[in-house]
C-alpha positions as CSV (number, residue, x, y, z in Angstrom):
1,X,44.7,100.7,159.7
2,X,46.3,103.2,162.3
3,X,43.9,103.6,164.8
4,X,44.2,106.9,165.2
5,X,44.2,107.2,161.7
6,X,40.7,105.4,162.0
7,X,39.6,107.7,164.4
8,X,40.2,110.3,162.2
9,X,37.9,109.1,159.0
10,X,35.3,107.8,161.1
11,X,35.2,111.7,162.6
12,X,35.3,112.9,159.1
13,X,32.7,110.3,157.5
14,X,30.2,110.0,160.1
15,X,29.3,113.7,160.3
16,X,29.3,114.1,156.6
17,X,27.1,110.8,156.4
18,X,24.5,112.4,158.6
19,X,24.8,115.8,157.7
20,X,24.2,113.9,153.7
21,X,21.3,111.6,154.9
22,X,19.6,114.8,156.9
23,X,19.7,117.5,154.9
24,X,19.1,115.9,151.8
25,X,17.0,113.0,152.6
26,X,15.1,113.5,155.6
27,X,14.7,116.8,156.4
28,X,11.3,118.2,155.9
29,X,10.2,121.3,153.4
30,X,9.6,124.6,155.0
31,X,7.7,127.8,153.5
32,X,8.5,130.9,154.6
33,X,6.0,134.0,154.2
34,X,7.4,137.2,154.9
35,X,5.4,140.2,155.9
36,X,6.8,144.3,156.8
37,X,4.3,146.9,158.7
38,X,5.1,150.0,160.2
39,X,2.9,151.7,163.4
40,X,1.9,155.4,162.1
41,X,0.2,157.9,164.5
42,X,-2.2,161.1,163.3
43,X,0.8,163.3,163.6
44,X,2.0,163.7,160.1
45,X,5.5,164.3,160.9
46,X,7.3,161.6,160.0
47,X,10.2,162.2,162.0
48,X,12.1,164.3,164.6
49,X,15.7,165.0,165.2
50,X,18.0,165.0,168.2
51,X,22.2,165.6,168.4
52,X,21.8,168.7,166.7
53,X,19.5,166.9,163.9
54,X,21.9,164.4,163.1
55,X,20.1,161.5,164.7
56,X,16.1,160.9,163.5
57,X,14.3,159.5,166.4
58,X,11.3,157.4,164.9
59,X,7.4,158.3,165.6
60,X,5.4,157.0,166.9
61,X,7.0,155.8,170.3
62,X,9.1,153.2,170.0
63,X,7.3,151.9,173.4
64,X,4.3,150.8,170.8
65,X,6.6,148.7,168.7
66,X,7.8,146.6,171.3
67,X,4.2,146.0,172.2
68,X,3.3,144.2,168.5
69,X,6.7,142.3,169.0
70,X,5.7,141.2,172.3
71,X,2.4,140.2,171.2
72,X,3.3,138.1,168.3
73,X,5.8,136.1,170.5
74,X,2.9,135.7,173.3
75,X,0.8,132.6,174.6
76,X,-2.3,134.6,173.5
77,X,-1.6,135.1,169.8
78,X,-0.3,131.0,169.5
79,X,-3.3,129.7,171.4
80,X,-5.6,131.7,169.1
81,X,-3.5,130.8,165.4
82,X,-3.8,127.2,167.1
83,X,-7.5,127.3,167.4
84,X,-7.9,128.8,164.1
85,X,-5.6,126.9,162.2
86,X,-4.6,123.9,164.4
87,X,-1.4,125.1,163.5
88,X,0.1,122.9,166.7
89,X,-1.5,119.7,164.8
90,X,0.7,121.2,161.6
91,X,3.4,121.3,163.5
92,X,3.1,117.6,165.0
93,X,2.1,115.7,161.8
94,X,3.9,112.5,160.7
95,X,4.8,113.8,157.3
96,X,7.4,116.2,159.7
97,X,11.0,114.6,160.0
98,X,11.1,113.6,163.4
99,X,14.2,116.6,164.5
100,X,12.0,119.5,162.9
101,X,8.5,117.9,164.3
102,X,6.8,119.0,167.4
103,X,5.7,116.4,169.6
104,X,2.3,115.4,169.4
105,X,2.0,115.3,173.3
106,X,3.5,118.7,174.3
107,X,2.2,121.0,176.3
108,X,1.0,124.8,175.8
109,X,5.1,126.2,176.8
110,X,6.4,123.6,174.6
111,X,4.7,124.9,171.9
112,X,5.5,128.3,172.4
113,X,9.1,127.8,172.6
114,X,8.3,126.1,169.1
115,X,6.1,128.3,167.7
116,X,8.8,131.0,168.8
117,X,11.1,129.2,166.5
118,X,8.9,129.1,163.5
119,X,7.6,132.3,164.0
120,X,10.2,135.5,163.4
121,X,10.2,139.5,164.4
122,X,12.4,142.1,163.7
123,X,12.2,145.7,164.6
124,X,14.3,148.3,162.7
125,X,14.4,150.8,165.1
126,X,15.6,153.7,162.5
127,X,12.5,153.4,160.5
128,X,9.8,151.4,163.4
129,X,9.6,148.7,160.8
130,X,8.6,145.4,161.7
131,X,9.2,142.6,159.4
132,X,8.0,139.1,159.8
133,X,8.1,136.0,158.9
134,X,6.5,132.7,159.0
135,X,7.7,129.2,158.6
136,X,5.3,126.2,157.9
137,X,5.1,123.0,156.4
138,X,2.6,124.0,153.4
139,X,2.7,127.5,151.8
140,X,-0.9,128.1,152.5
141,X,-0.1,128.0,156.6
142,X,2.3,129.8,156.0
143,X,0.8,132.3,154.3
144,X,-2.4,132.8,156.3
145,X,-0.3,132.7,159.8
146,X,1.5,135.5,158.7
147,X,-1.9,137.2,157.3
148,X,-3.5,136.7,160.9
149,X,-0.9,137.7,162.4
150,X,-1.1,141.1,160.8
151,X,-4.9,141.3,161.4
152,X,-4.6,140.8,165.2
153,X,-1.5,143.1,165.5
154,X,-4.1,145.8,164.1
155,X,-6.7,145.1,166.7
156,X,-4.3,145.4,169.5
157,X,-2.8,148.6,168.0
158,X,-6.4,150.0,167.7
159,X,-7.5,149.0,171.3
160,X,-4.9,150.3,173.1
161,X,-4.7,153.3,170.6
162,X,-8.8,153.9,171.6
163,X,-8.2,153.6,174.8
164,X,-5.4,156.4,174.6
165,X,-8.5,158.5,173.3
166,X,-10.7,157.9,175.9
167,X,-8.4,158.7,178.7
168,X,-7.2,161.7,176.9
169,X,-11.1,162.6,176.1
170,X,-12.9,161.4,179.3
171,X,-11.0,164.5,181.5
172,X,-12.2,167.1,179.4
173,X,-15.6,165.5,179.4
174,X,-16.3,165.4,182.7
175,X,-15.4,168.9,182.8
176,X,-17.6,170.3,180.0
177,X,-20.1,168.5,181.9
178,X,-19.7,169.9,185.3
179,X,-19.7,173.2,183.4
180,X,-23.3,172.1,181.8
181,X,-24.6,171.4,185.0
182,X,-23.4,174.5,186.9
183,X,-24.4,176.7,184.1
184,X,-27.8,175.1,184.6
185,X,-28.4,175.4,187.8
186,X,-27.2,179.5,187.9
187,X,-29.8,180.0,185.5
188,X,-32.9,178.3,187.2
189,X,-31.8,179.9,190.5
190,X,-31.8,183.1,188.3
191,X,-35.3,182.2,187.0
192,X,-36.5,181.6,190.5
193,X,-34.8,184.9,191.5
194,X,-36.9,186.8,188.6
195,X,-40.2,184.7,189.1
196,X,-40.5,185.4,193.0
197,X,-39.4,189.1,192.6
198,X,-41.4,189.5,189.3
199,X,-38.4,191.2,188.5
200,X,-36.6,190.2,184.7
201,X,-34.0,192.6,185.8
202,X,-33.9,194.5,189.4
203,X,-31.1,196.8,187.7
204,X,-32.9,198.1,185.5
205,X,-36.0,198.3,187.6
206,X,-34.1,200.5,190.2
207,X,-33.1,202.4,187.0
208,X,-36.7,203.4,186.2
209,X,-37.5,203.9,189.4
210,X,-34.7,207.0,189.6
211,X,-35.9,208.3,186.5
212,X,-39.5,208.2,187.7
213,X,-38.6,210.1,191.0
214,X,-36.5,212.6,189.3
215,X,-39.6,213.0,187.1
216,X,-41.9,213.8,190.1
217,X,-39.2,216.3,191.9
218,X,-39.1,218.5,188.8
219,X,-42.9,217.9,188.5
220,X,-43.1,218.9,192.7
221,X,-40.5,222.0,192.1
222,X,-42.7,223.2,189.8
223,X,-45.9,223.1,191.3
224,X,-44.5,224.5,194.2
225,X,-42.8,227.7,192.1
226,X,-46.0,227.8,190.9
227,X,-48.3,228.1,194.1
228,X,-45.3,230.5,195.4
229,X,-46.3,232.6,192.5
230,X,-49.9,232.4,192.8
231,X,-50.4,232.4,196.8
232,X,-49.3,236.5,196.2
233,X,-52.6,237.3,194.8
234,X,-55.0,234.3,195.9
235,X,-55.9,232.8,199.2
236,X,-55.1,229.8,200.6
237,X,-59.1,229.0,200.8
238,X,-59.4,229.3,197.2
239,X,-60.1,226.4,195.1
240,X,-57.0,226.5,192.8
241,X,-54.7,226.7,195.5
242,X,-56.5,223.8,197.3
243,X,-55.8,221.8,194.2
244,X,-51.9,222.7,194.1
245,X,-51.6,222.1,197.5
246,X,-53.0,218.8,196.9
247,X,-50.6,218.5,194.1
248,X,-47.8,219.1,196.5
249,X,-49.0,216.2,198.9
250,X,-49.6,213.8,196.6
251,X,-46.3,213.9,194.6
252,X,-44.4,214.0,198.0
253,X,-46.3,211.1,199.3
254,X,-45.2,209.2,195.7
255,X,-41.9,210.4,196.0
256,X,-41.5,208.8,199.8
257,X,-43.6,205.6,198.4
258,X,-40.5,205.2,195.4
259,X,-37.8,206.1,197.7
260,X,-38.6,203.3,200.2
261,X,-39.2,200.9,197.5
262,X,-35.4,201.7,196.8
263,X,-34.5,201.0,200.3
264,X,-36.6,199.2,202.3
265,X,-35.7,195.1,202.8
266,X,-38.7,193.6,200.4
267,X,-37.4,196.7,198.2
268,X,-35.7,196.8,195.0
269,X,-32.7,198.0,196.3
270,X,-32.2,194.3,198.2
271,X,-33.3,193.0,195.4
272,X,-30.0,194.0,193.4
273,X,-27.8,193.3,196.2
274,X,-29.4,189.7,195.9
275,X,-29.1,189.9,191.9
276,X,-25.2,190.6,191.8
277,X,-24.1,187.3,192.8
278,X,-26.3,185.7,190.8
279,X,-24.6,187.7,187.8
280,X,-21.2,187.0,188.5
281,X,-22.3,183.5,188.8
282,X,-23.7,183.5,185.6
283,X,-20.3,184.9,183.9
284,X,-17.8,183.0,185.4
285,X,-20.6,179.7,184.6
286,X,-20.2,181.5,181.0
287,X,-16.9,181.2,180.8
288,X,-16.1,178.3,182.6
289,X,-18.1,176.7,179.9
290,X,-16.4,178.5,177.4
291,X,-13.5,177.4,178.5
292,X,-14.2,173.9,178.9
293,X,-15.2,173.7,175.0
294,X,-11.9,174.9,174.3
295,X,-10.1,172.3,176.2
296,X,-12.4,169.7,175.1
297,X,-11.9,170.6,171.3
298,X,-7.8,170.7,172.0
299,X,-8.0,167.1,173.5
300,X,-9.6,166.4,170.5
301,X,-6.9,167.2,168.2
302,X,-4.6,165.9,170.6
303,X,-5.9,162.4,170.6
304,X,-5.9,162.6,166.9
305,X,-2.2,163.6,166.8
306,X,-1.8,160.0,170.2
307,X,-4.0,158.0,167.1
308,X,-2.0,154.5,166.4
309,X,-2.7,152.8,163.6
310,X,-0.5,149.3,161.8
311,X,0.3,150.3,157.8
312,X,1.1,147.1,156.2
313,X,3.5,147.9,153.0
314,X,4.6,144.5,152.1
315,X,2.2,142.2,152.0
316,X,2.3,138.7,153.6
317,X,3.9,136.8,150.6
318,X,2.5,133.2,149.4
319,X,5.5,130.8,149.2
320,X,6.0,129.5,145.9
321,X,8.4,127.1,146.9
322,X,10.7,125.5,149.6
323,X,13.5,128.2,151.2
324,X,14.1,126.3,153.9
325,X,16.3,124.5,155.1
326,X,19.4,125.6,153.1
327,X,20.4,122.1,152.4
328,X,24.0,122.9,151.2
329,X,24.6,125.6,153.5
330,X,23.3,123.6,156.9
331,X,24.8,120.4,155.4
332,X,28.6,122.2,155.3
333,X,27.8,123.7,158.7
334,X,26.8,121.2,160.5
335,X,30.2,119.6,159.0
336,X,32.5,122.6,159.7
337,X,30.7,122.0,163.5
338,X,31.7,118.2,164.1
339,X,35.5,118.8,163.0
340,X,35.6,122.3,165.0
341,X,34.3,120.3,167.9
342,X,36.1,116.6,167.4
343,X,39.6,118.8,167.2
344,X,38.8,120.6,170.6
345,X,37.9,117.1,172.1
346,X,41.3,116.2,170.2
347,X,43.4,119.1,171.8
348,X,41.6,119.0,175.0
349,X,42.7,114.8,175.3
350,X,45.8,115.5,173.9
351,X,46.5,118.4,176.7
352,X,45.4,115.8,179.3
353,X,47.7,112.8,178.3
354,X,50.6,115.1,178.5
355,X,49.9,116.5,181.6
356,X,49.7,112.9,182.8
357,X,52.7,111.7,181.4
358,X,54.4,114.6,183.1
359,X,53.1,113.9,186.4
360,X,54.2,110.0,185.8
């Protein structure tokens, strides 16, 4: 036979022999288990719009998506499926053809890069769905890898999602607390004030006090229009104008005694220029307080609307039978492959006997 005739059936033969013997031999069963979840947040909106509405930009942030597709292609979430399900033994055991198995010896990034393989994600980022899928040697693996994946994804979501609260929360905390505590301490200083001045309110003290010297002048105008009227006709010796005389003294002497309670520095009149401040204090505590509620309450409902929470909407499915590998399909690729690449070798040796020829 013409040797380059040869060369040409052994290029067509061998590849189809092994592709043959492979894929329909020796290749090993895989189950896949296929999963979709979408991240939701407290907002109810489902959507918003940008371009003039003619673009929907998914909620929640798109930020949190690629933080579940990280974590399902990370060390962590393989180490733990490994302890829980041995899943790296799985991977390694004899019954594996020896191309698809993983070596029983590797190491922790060897079986990443492996469980990587076996183990898919994808993100539509129209919708923030995630779908994936699982590929094992039994259904059951298959199955419950996909399951715990799902599980941890939903702890991760709600960590990071509580932990969103509680910065959001612990601001406005603090604050209605620092409002507690001032609010506290202008009202003992305000019960101290009241207890060493026996005093509820000096205001209204200083109020009654007025009214009871205002009493006493009409009560001393009087007395005195009266001993005016009477000192025409009596003497000063008698004993009835002794007595308004008296009169006279006395309410002038409990006039003065009022007046310098008003004025004097133990007085009630210092006593109100102490009690101000306190008030104002008290108010603005009032309202600082108040105000510190109302933030509190709408950091409430804004770490409701921040809330993160994994909806699963297609379930991980149990594997009925073998999808994988597409032993026609991979058999006539890997075919299609050896004669694309024996005819560049061809046109590549071809290109450099000519050009050595030429050169000869």
């Amino acid at each position: 036979m013409n040797p380059i005739a040869l060369r040409v059936v052994v290029a067509a033969l061998v590849p189809v022999l092994i592709a043959v013997c492979y894929f329909g031999l020796i290749a090993s069963d895989r189950y896949v288990s296929e999963s979709s979840v979408v991240l939701r947040s407290g907002n109810q909106s489902a959507s918003n719009f940008s371009f003039g509405g003619l673009l929907p930009v998914s909620t929640p942030d798109t930020q949190d998506v690629l933080v579940v597709s990280d974590y399902i292609a990370s060390m962590e979430l393989a180490l733990h499926l490994d302890e829980k399900y041995s899943l790296r033994d799985h991977y390694s055991q004899p019954t594996v053809d020896f191309v698809s198995r993983l070596d029983k010896n590797s190491n922790d990034e060897d079986y990443l890069d492996y469980f990587r393989d076996m183990v898919g994600v994808k993100f539509e980022e129209s919708s923030s769905i995630i779908s994936i899928t699982t590929r094992a040697y039994s259904p059951d693996i298959a199955h419950k890898v996909n399951s715990e994946i799902i599980a941890r994804s939903e702890l991760l979501i709600n960590r990071l999602s509580d932990r969103i609260v509680e910065d959001t929360l612990q601001t406005a905390l603090e604050e209605v607390q620092n409002a507690t505590a001032n609010a506290r301490d202008v009202s003992d200083r305000l019960s101290r004030f009241t207890s060493e001045n026996q005093s509820i309110d000096p205001g209204t003290d200083a109020v009654a006090i007025a009214g009871v010297i205002s009493a006493m002048e009409r009560k001393l105008a009087e007395t005195r229009a009266l001993y005016t009227e009477k000192s025409a006709y009596l003497r000063e010796s008698t004993v009835e104008m002794r007595a308004l005389k008296n009169r006279m003294n006395g309410l002038e002497t409990e006039m003065q005694r009022e007046r310098q309670r008003l004025s004097n520095e133990q007085g009630v009149g210092t006593a109100i220029e102490r009690y101000k401040p306190l008030l104002v204090e008290e108010e603005l505590a009032r309202q600082r307080y108040a105000a510190a509620l109302q933030a509190l309450e709408a950091a409430r409902v804004e770490s409701h609307t921040k809330k993160r929470y994994l909806a699963t909407f297609v379930k991980p499915s149990k594997p009925t039978s073998s999808t994988e590998p597409d032993r026609f399909i991979d058999a006539i690729s890997t075919i299609l492959l050896s004669f694309l690449l024996y005819a560049i070798f061809a046109l590549f040796r071809a290109a450099v006997r000519e050009h050595i020829d030429f050169a000869i």
